[in-house]
C-alpha positions as CSV (number, residue, x, y, z in Angstrom):
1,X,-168.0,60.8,-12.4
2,X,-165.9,57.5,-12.7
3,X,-165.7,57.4,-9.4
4,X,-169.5,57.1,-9.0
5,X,-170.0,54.7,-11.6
6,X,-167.7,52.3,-9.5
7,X,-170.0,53.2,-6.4
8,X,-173.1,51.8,-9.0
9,X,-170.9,48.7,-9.9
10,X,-170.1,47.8,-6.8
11,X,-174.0,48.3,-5.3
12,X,-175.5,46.3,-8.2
13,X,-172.9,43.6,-8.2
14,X,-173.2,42.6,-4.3
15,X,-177.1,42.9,-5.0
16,X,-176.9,40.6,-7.5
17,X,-174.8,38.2,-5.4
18,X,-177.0,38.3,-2.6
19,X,-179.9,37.8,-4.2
20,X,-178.5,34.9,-5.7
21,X,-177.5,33.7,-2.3
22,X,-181.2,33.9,-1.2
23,X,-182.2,32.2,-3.7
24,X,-180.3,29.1,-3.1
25,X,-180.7,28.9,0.6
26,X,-184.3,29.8,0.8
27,X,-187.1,26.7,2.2
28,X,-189.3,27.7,-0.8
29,X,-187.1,27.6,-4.0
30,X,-186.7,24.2,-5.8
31,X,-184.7,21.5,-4.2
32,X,-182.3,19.2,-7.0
33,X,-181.2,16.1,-5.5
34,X,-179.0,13.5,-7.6
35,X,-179.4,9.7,-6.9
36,X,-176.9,6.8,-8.5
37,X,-179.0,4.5,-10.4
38,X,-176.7,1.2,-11.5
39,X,-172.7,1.6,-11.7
40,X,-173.1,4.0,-14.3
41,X,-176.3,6.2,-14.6
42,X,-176.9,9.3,-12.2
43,X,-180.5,10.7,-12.0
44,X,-181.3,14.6,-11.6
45,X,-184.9,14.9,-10.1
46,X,-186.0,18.7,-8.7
47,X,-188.3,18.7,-6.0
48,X,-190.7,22.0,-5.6
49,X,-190.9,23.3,-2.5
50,X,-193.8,25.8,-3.3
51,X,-196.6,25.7,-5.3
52,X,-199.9,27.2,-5.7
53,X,-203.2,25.8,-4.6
54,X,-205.9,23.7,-6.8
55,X,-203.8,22.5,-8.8
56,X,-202.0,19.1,-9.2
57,X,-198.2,19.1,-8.6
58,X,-196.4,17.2,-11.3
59,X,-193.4,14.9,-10.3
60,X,-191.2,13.7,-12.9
61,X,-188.0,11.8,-13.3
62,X,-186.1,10.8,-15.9
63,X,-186.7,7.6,-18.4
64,X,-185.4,4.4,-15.7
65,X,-184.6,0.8,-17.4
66,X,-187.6,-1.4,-16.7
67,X,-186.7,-2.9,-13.3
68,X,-186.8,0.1,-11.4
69,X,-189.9,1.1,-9.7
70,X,-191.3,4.3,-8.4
71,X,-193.6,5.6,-5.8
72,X,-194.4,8.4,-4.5
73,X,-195.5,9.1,-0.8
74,X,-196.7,12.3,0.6
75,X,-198.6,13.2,3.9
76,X,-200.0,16.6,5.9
77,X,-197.3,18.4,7.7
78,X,-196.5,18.8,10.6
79,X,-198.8,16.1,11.2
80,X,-197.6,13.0,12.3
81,X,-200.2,10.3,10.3
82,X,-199.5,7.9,7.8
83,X,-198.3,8.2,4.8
84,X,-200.3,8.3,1.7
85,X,-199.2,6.1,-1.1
86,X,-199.6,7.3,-5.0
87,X,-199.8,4.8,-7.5
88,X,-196.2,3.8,-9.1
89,X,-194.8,6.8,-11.6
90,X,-196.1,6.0,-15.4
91,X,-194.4,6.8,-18.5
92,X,-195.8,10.2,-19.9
93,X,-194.1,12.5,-22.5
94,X,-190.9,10.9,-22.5
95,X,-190.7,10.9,-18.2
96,X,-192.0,8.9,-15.9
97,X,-194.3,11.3,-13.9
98,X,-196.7,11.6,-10.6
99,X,-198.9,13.5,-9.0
100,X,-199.4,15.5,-5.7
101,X,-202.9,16.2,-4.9
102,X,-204.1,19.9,-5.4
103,X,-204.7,21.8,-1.9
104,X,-207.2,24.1,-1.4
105,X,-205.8,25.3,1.9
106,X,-203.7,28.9,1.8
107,X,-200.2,27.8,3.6
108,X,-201.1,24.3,4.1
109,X,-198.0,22.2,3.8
110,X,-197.4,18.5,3.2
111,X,-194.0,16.6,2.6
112,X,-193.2,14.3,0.6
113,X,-190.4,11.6,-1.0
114,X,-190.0,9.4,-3.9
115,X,-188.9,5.8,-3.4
116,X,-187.5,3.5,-5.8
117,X,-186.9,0.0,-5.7
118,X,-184.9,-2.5,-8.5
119,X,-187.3,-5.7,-9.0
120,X,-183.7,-7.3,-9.9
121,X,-182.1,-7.1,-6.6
122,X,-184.3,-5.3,-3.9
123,X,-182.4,-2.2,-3.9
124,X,-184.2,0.9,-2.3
125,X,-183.4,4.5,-2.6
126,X,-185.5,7.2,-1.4
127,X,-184.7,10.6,-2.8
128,X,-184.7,12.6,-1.5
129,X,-182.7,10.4,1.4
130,X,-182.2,12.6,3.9
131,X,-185.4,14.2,5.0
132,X,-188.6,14.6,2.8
133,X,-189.4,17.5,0.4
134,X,-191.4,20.0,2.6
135,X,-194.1,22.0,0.2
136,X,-196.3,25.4,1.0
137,X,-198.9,25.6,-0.7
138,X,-200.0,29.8,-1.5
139,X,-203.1,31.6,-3.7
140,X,-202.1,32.7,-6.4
141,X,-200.4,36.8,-7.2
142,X,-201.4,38.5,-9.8
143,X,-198.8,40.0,-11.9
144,X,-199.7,44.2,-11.0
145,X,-198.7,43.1,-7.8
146,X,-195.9,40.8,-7.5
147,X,-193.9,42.6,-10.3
148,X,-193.6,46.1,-8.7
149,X,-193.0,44.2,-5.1
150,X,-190.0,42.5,-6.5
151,X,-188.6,45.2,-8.9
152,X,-189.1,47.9,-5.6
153,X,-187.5,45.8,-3.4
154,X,-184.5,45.0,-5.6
155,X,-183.5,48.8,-6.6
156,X,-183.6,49.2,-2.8
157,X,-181.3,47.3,-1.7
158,X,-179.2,48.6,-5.0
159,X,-179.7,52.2,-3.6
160,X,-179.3,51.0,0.4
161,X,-176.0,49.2,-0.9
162,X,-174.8,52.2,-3.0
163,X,-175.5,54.7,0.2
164,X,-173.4,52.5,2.3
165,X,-170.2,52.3,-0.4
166,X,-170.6,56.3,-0.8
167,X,-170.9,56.8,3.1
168,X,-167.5,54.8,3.8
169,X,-165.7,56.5,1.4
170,X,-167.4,59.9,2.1
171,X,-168.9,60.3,-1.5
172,X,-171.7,63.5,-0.5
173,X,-174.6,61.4,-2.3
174,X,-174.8,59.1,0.5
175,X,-177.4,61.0,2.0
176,X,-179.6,60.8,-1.2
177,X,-179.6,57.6,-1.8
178,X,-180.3,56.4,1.6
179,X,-183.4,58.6,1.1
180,X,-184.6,56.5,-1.8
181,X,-183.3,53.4,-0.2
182,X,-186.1,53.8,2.7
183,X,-188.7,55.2,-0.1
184,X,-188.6,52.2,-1.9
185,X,-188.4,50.1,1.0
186,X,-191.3,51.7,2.1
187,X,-193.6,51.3,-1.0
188,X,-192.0,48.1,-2.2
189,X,-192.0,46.0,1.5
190,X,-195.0,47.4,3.2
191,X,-197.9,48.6,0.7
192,X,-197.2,46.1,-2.2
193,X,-195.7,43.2,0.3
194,X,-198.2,42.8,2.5
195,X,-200.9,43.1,-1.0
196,X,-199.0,40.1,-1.8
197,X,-199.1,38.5,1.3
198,X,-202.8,38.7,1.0
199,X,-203.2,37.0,-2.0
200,X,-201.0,34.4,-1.5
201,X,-201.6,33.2,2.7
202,X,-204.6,35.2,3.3
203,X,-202.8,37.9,5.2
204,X,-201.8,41.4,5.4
205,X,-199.0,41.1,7.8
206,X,-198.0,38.3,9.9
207,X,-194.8,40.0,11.6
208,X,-194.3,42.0,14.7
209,X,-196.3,42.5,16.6
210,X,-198.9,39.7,14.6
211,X,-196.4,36.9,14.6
212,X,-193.2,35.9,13.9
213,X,-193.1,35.8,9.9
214,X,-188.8,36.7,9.3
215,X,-189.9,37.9,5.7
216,X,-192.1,40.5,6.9
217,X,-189.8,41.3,10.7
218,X,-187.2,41.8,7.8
219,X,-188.7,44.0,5.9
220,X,-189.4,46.2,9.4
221,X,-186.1,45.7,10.3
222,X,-184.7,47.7,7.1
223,X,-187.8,50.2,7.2
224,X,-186.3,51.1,10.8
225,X,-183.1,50.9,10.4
226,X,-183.1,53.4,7.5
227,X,-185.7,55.7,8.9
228,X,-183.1,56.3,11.7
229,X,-180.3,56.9,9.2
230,X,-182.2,59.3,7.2
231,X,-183.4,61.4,10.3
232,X,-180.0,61.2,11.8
233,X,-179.1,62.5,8.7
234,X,-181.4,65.3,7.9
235,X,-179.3,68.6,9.4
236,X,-176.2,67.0,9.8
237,X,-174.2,64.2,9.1
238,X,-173.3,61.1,10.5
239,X,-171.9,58.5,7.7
240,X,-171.7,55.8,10.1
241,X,-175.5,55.7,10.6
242,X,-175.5,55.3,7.1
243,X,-173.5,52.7,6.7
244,X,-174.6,50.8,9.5
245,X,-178.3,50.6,8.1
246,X,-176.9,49.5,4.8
247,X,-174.9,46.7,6.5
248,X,-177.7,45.6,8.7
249,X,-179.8,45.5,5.9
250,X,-177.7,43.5,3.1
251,X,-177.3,40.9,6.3
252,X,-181.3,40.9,7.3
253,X,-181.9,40.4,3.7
254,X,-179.7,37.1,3.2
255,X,-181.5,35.6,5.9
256,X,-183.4,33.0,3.9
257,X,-187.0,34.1,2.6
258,X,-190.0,32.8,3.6
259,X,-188.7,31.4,7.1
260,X,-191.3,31.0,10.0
261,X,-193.4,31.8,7.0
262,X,-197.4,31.6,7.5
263,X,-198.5,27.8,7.9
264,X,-201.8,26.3,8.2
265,X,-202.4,24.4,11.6
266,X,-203.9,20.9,10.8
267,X,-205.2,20.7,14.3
268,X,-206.8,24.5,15.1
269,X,-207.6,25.3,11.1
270,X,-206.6,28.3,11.1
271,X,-203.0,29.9,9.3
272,X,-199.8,30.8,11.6
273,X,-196.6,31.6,11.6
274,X,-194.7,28.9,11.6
275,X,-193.1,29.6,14.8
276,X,-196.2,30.0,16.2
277,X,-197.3,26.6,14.5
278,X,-194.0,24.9,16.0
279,X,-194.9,26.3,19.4
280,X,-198.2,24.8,19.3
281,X,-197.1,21.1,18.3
282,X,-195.2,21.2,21.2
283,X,-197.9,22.3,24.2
């Protein structure tokens, strides 16, 4: 028994940790970037990289003294036109704050940067000032099917990381749990994930053999992987097919999400995956 419940630690920890991982590395998730503002002050301003369609996308910074100026400039992307120009950030609830225009367009992106400029001595910094924020734009989820997507997807991985621990060290509930690793791999990634895909890019399923979406190849990367590991394992067993489909699938899943994701063409009008949409720009 204690030896199981250290099995369970060990799963749920390096699920957590990975999870976290993805988090921070993937395109979609918030980008922070600090700027120096004077000798003394530092500036915290988080950039979204995602945000849902029809609405207007609020861009705030902190309070800056009054000769500091800021703009905001945002375009279509991958489009090479010019750049749009919003009017100068205005005070508003204790920020200064502007807007991006809402989108309409499923998986349309656009970038965008903030520029600031002291009236004093001409100094510019553009934040963030390496390359512009690049933003999808998606419909919105409802809750009944995001929720179970994300909570199925999660215990997964916590059963595909526990099978793997148990096979290595020959625990005989390896087999089990790699069966309810692929069940809820199965429900979670491809009835409720491509329901969500749906809603928020207008479709289904944009992997192989429709396209090169790595969120959904990922999620048929693990499907496979374990249904060959639970078939190898049905009459007899083989620990090391276990394990291997629990490593491949802790390493497919910290691949960033949403890479090669589905992105609106500006020039065809119709949505991609963003390989395919890179492809294109350069026939």
């Amino acid at each position: 028994m204690k030896r199981t419940i250290w099995f369970w630690l060990a799963a749920v920890v390096l699920t957590l940790a990975a999870a976290f991982f993805q988090r921070q590395t993937g395109p979609t998730y918030p980008k922070t970037v600090s700027a120096q503002i004077g000798d003394t002050t530092t500036i915290n301003v988080t950039f979204k990289r995602s945000y849902n369609i029809d609405k207007e996308l609020r861009i705030e910074l902190p309070p800056l003294s009054w000769d500091w100026t800021a703009r905001l400039y945002h375009r279509p992307y991958p489009v090479d036109t010019a750049w749009t120009l919003n009017p100068p950030f205005w005070p508003e609830e204790g920020a200064f704050v502007s807007y991006l225009p809402p989108v309409s367009q499923k998986a349309a992106k656009l970038e965008y940067y903030v520029e600031l400029e002291n009236s004093f001595d001409g100094k510019k910094l553009i934040l963030p000032e390496d390359n512009p924020i690049v933003i999808r734009y998606k419909g919105s989820v409802p809750a009944w099917a995001l929720i179970p997507h994300i909570i199925l997807m999660f215990v997964a991985l916590i059963f595909s990381n526990l099978a793997g621990f148990m096979a290595f060290f020959n625990h005989n509930r390896f087999k089990f749990w790699g069966l309810m690793a692929i069940i809820f791999i199965f429900f979670g990634g491809l009835v409720f994930g491509p329901i969500v895909q749906k809603f928020a890019f207008d479709h289904y399923w944009t992997g192989f053999p429709m396209g090169y979406d790595l969120t959904d190849n990922k999620t048929l990367i693990m499907f496979v992987v374990w249904a060959v590991a639970v078939i190898a394992n049905w009459k007899k067993e083989y620990r090391w097919v276990t394990l291997a489909a629990s490593v491949v699938t802790i390493v497919v899943y910290l691949i960033p999400h949403s890479m090669r994701g589905s992105e609106f063409n500006y020039e065809t009008g119709e949505i991609g995956t963003g390989f395919i949409s890179f492809i294109s720009t350069l026939l």
